[in-house]
N, C-alpha and C positions, 0 to 999 in steps of 0.2 A: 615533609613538604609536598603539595600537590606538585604533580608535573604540569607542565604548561603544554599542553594539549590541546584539541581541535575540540575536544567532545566538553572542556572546561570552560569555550566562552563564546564559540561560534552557534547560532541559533539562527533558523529557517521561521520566516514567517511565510504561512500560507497564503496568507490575504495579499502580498506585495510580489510573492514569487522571489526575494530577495533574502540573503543571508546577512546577520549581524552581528557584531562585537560586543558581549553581555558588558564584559568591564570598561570599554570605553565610552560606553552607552552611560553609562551609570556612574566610571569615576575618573576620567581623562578630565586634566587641572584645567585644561584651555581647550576651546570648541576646536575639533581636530577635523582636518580636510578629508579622513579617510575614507570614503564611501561607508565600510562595516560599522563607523560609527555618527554617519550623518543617514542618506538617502537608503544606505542598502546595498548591495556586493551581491550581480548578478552577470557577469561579465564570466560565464562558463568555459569560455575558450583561453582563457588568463588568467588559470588557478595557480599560477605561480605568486598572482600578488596574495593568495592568502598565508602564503609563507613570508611572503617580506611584511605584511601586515603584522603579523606575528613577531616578527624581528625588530621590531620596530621599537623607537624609546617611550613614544607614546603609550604604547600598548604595555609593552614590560613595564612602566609606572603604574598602571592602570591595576595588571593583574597583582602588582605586590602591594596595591592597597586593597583588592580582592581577598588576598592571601591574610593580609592580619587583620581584617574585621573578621574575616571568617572564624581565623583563629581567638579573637577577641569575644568572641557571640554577639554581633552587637546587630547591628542590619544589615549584613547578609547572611545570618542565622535566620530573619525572619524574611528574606527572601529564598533561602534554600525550601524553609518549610513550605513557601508558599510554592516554590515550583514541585516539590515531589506533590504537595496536595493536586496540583492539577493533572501532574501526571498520572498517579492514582485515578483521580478524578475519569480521565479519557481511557485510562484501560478498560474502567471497567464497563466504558460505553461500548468500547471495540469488541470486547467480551460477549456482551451479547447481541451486536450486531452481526459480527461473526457466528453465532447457533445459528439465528434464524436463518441467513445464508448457506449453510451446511445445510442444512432441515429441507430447503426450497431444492438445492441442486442437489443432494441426494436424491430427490425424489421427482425429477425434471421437470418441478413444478414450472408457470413462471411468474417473472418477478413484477414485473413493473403492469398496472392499467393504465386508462388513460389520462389520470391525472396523478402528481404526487404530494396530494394534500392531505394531510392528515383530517381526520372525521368525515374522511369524503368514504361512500359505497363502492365508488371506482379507483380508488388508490393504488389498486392493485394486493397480491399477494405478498409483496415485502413488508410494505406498511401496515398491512393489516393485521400480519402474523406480530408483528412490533406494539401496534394497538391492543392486540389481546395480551400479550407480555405485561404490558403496563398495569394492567388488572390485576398485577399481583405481584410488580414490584415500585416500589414506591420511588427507588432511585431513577429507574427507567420512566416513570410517571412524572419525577419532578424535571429530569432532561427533556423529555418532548413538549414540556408544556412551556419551557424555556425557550426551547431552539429549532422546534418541530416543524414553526413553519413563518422561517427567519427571513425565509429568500433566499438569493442570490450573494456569494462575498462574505456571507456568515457562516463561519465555520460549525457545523452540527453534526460531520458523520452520520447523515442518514439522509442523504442525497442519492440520487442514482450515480452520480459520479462515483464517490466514495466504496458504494455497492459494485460499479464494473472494476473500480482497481482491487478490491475484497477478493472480488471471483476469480481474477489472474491471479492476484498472487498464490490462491492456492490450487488453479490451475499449474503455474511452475511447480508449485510443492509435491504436486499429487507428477507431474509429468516426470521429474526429478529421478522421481521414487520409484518409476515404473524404468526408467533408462537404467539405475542401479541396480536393480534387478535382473535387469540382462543382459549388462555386464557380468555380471557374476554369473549368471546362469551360463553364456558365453555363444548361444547363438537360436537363433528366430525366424516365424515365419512371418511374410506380411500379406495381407487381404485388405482388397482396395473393393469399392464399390461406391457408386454416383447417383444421388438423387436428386429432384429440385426441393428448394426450401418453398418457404409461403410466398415469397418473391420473385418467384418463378429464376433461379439464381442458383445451375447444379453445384452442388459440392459433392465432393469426392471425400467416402470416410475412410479414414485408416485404423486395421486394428492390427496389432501384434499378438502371437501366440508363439508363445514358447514355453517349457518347463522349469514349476518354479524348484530354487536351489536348496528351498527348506524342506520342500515335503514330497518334490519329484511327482506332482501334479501337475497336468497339464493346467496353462493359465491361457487367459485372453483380454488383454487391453487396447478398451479405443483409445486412441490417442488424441487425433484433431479432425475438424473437416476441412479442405482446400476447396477453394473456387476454381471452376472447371471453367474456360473458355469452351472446348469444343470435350465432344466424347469419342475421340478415339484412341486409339493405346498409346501411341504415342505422347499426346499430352498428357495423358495419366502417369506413363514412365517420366516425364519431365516436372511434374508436379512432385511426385515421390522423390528423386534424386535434390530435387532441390529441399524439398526440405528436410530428407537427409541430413544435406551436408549444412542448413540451418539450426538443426535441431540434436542430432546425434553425433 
Protein backbone atom coordinates (compact mmCIF):
# COMPACT_ATOMS: atom_id res chain seq x y z
CA UNK A 1 0.00 0.00 0.00
CA UNK A 2 1.25 3.53 -0.92
CA UNK A 3 1.66 5.77 2.22
CA UNK A 4 -0.23 8.81 2.13
CA UNK A 5 2.39 11.30 1.78
CA UNK A 6 2.93 14.89 0.79
CA UNK A 7 5.06 14.02 -2.25
CA UNK A 8 1.68 11.38 -3.41
CA UNK A 9 -1.03 14.23 -3.95
CA UNK A 10 0.17 17.69 -3.01
CA UNK A 11 1.32 19.65 -6.48
CA UNK A 12 2.66 23.28 -6.97
CA UNK A 13 1.56 25.08 -9.82
CA UNK A 14 3.84 27.73 -11.06
CA UNK A 15 1.54 29.88 -12.98
CA UNK A 16 -1.04 30.43 -9.71
CA UNK A 17 1.95 30.41 -7.16
CA UNK A 18 -0.52 28.00 -5.22
CA UNK A 19 -0.41 24.35 -4.13
CA UNK A 20 -3.04 21.55 -4.74
CA UNK A 21 -4.75 18.33 -3.78
CA UNK A 22 -4.12 15.72 -7.02
CA UNK A 23 -6.87 13.45 -5.60
CA UNK A 24 -9.51 15.68 -4.52
CA UNK A 25 -8.95 17.57 -7.60
CA UNK A 26 -9.81 14.54 -9.56
CA UNK A 27 -11.99 12.25 -7.16
CA UNK A 28 -13.68 14.01 -3.96
CA UNK A 29 -17.71 12.67 -4.41
CA UNK A 30 -18.91 16.38 -3.67
CA UNK A 31 -17.33 19.80 -4.56
CA UNK A 32 -15.22 20.17 -1.48
CA UNK A 33 -14.57 23.74 0.35
CA UNK A 34 -10.85 22.93 0.66
CA UNK A 35 -8.78 25.60 -0.78
CA UNK A 36 -6.16 22.36 -2.18
CA UNK A 37 -9.08 21.32 -4.07
CA UNK A 38 -10.89 24.37 -5.24
CA UNK A 39 -8.89 27.99 -5.78
CA UNK A 40 -5.27 26.68 -4.41
CA UNK A 41 -3.32 26.60 -0.79
CA UNK A 42 -0.99 29.51 -0.60
CA UNK A 43 -1.50 30.54 2.90
CA UNK A 44 2.44 29.96 3.92
CA UNK A 45 2.29 31.10 7.46
CA UNK A 46 -0.60 28.06 8.14
CA UNK A 47 1.08 25.05 7.07
CA UNK A 48 -0.50 23.41 9.62
CA UNK A 49 -3.84 23.27 7.62
CA UNK A 50 -1.89 21.04 5.17
CA UNK A 51 -1.79 18.40 7.67
CA UNK A 52 -5.46 18.68 8.78
CA UNK A 53 -6.11 18.79 4.93
CA UNK A 54 -4.50 15.66 4.86
CA UNK A 55 -6.59 14.27 7.80
CA UNK A 56 -9.31 15.08 6.50
CA UNK A 57 -12.52 12.54 5.36
CA UNK A 58 -12.66 14.12 2.21
CA UNK A 59 -9.40 13.74 1.40
CA UNK A 60 -8.84 9.91 2.88
CA UNK A 61 -12.01 9.17 0.46
CA UNK A 62 -10.38 10.66 -2.29
CA UNK A 63 -6.87 8.99 -1.91
CA UNK A 64 -8.43 5.41 -1.33
CA UNK A 65 -10.22 5.80 -4.58
CA UNK A 66 -6.60 6.99 -5.92
CA UNK A 67 -5.16 3.89 -4.23
CA UNK A 68 -7.50 1.20 -6.15
CA UNK A 69 -7.70 2.71 -9.71
CA UNK A 70 -4.21 2.73 -9.43
CA UNK A 71 -3.98 -0.62 -8.21
CA UNK A 72 -6.78 -1.58 -10.86
CA UNK A 73 -4.73 0.23 -14.08
CA UNK A 74 -7.45 1.82 -15.13
CA UNK A 75 -7.16 5.97 -15.30
CA UNK A 76 -4.68 6.70 -13.01
CA UNK A 77 -2.30 4.33 -14.73
CA UNK A 78 -2.81 6.58 -17.67
CA UNK A 79 -2.40 9.60 -15.54
CA UNK A 80 0.78 8.37 -13.84
CA UNK A 81 2.26 7.68 -17.32
CA UNK A 82 1.22 10.93 -18.28
CA UNK A 83 2.89 12.77 -15.39
CA UNK A 84 6.40 10.78 -15.53
CA UNK A 85 6.13 11.70 -19.38
CA UNK A 86 6.15 15.37 -18.57
CA UNK A 87 8.50 15.02 -16.09
CA UNK A 88 10.82 13.30 -18.34
CA UNK A 89 9.81 15.66 -20.60
CA UNK A 90 11.19 19.05 -18.31
CA UNK A 91 14.35 17.08 -17.25
CA UNK A 92 15.51 16.94 -20.07
CA UNK A 93 15.01 20.58 -20.96
CA UNK A 94 16.62 21.46 -17.51
CA UNK A 95 19.55 19.23 -18.85
CA UNK A 96 20.47 21.42 -21.24
CA UNK A 97 19.68 24.53 -20.10
CA UNK A 98 21.87 23.80 -17.32
CA UNK A 99 25.25 23.05 -19.95
CA UNK A 100 24.76 26.12 -21.59
CA UNK A 101 24.81 27.97 -18.10
CA UNK A 102 27.81 25.96 -16.82
CA UNK A 103 29.58 26.81 -20.32
CA UNK A 104 28.57 30.79 -19.96
CA UNK A 105 29.89 31.03 -16.09
CA UNK A 106 32.72 28.93 -16.44
CA UNK A 107 34.01 31.09 -18.69
CA UNK A 108 32.52 34.59 -17.28
CA UNK A 109 30.92 35.05 -20.33
CA UNK A 110 27.71 37.09 -20.10
CA UNK A 111 24.46 36.18 -20.40
CA UNK A 112 21.54 38.08 -21.21
CA UNK A 113 21.55 41.22 -24.54
CA UNK A 114 19.40 43.52 -24.93
CA UNK A 115 16.56 41.71 -25.79
CA UNK A 116 15.23 38.06 -24.92
CA UNK A 117 13.90 36.89 -28.22
CA UNK A 118 14.74 34.16 -29.75
CA UNK A 119 16.13 34.77 -33.81
CA UNK A 120 16.87 38.10 -32.63
CA UNK A 121 21.14 39.11 -33.27
CA UNK A 122 20.85 40.76 -29.72
CA UNK A 123 19.46 37.99 -27.63
CA UNK A 124 22.30 37.84 -26.08
CA UNK A 125 24.78 34.90 -25.22
CA UNK A 126 22.28 32.58 -23.42
CA UNK A 127 19.88 32.30 -26.08
CA UNK A 128 22.12 32.11 -28.59
CA UNK A 129 24.34 29.43 -27.33
CA UNK A 130 20.65 27.69 -26.99
CA UNK A 131 19.90 28.71 -30.72
CA UNK A 132 23.01 26.92 -31.88
CA UNK A 133 22.18 23.72 -29.64
CA UNK A 134 18.94 23.52 -31.53
CA UNK A 135 21.07 22.91 -34.74
CA UNK A 136 21.57 19.67 -33.75
CA UNK A 137 19.17 18.57 -31.37
CA UNK A 138 15.82 18.14 -32.57
CA UNK A 139 14.24 17.85 -28.92
CA UNK A 140 15.76 21.20 -28.12
CA UNK A 141 14.42 22.43 -31.74
CA UNK A 142 10.98 21.13 -31.11
CA UNK A 143 10.87 22.93 -27.20
CA UNK A 144 11.88 26.37 -28.56
CA UNK A 145 9.65 26.49 -31.29
CA UNK A 146 6.90 25.62 -28.85
CA UNK A 147 7.59 27.86 -25.95
CA UNK A 148 10.62 29.97 -27.15
CA UNK A 149 8.79 33.00 -27.26
CA UNK A 150 5.44 32.38 -25.28
CA UNK A 151 5.67 35.51 -23.13
CA UNK A 152 5.05 36.27 -19.88
CA UNK A 153 2.98 33.28 -17.40
CA UNK A 154 3.97 30.46 -19.80
CA UNK A 155 6.03 28.31 -18.40
CA UNK A 156 9.18 27.42 -20.84
CA UNK A 157 12.39 27.44 -18.71
CA UNK A 158 14.32 29.64 -20.75
CA UNK A 159 13.46 32.80 -19.32
CA UNK A 160 15.94 34.94 -17.66
CA UNK A 161 14.24 34.31 -14.59
CA UNK A 162 14.54 30.69 -14.59
CA UNK A 163 18.48 31.36 -15.89
CA UNK A 164 19.09 33.69 -12.44
CA UNK A 165 17.39 30.94 -10.15
CA UNK A 166 19.77 28.19 -12.45
CA UNK A 167 22.97 30.23 -11.41
CA UNK A 168 22.18 30.47 -7.50
CA UNK A 169 21.29 27.33 -7.18
CA UNK A 170 24.61 26.14 -8.21
CA UNK A 171 26.18 29.19 -6.81
CA UNK A 172 24.96 27.25 -3.13
CA UNK A 173 26.15 24.09 -4.64
CA UNK A 174 29.68 25.29 -5.61
CA UNK A 175 29.58 27.70 -2.24
CA UNK A 176 28.57 24.53 -0.13
CA UNK A 177 31.48 22.59 -1.46
CA UNK A 178 34.10 25.14 -0.87
CA UNK A 179 32.85 25.70 3.05
CA UNK A 180 33.30 21.55 3.31
CA UNK A 181 36.33 21.81 2.43
CA UNK A 182 37.44 23.98 5.06
CA UNK A 183 36.00 22.45 7.50
CA UNK A 184 37.89 19.58 6.96
CA UNK A 185 40.90 21.23 6.11
CA UNK A 186 40.23 23.06 9.61
CA UNK A 187 41.44 26.56 9.14
CA UNK A 188 41.95 29.76 6.44
CA UNK A 189 43.05 32.73 5.28
CA UNK A 190 40.78 35.62 4.09
CA UNK A 191 41.75 38.45 1.35
CA UNK A 192 39.30 41.23 0.80
CA UNK A 193 39.67 43.73 -1.81
CA UNK A 194 37.05 46.64 -3.53
CA UNK A 195 36.41 47.70 -6.73
CA UNK A 196 33.61 49.57 -8.73
CA UNK A 197 31.41 47.56 -11.04
CA UNK A 198 29.93 49.21 -14.42
CA UNK A 199 27.65 50.99 -12.10
CA UNK A 200 29.90 52.77 -10.48
CA UNK A 201 28.61 50.59 -7.14
CA UNK A 202 32.07 49.30 -5.12
CA UNK A 203 32.05 45.82 -4.11
CA UNK A 204 34.12 44.19 -1.92
CA UNK A 205 35.62 40.51 -3.14
CA UNK A 206 36.20 37.93 -0.91
CA UNK A 207 38.70 35.14 -1.48
CA UNK A 208 39.73 32.29 0.80
CA UNK A 209 43.05 30.34 0.78
CA UNK A 210 43.71 27.56 2.68
CA UNK A 211 45.22 24.02 2.07
CA UNK A 212 43.32 21.56 0.31
CA UNK A 213 42.84 18.20 2.66
CA UNK A 214 43.35 15.88 -0.42
CA UNK A 215 46.50 16.68 -1.85
CA UNK A 216 48.00 19.37 0.84
CA UNK A 217 48.00 22.20 -1.98
CA UNK A 218 47.72 25.28 -1.44
CA UNK A 219 43.93 26.31 -2.74
CA UNK A 220 42.24 29.77 -3.46
CA UNK A 221 38.46 30.47 -3.65
CA UNK A 222 36.48 33.63 -4.46
CA UNK A 223 33.56 33.33 -2.73
CA UNK A 224 31.17 36.42 -3.12
CA UNK A 225 31.33 40.34 -3.85
CA UNK A 226 29.49 42.60 -1.02
CA UNK A 227 28.33 46.17 -1.65
CA UNK A 228 30.59 48.59 -0.06
CA UNK A 229 28.99 51.83 1.34
CA UNK A 230 32.16 53.65 2.18
CA UNK A 231 36.08 52.21 1.86
CA UNK A 232 37.48 52.29 4.99
CA UNK A 233 38.46 49.32 7.11
CA UNK A 234 36.20 49.49 9.16
CA UNK A 235 33.15 48.93 6.94
CA UNK A 236 35.03 46.22 5.25
CA UNK A 237 35.64 44.39 8.79
CA UNK A 238 31.74 44.89 9.19
CA UNK A 239 30.90 43.54 5.81
CA UNK A 240 33.04 40.48 6.39
CA UNK A 241 31.73 39.66 9.96
CA UNK A 242 28.42 39.91 8.90
CA UNK A 243 28.64 37.67 6.27
CA UNK A 244 30.50 35.46 8.25
CA UNK A 245 28.01 34.83 10.53
CA UNK A 246 25.43 34.61 7.30
CA UNK A 247 27.24 32.34 5.42
CA UNK A 248 29.76 30.13 7.49
Amino acid sequence: MVRNTLENWLLYSPSTGSVYCLVCKLFAYKPSTSRFAADGFRDWRNTVLIEQHENSTTHRDSMLTYLNRKQGFGLTQKLEEQIKGEREYWQHVFQRVTAVIQTLAERGLPFRGSNDTFESLQNGNFLGLLELVVQFDPFLAGHISKYGNAGKGNPSYLSKTICDELIGLMSNKVRSAIVDEISTAGSFSLSVDSTPDLSHIDQLSIALRYVSPTDGKPVERFITFLNLKNHTGEEMANQVHLWQNLKL
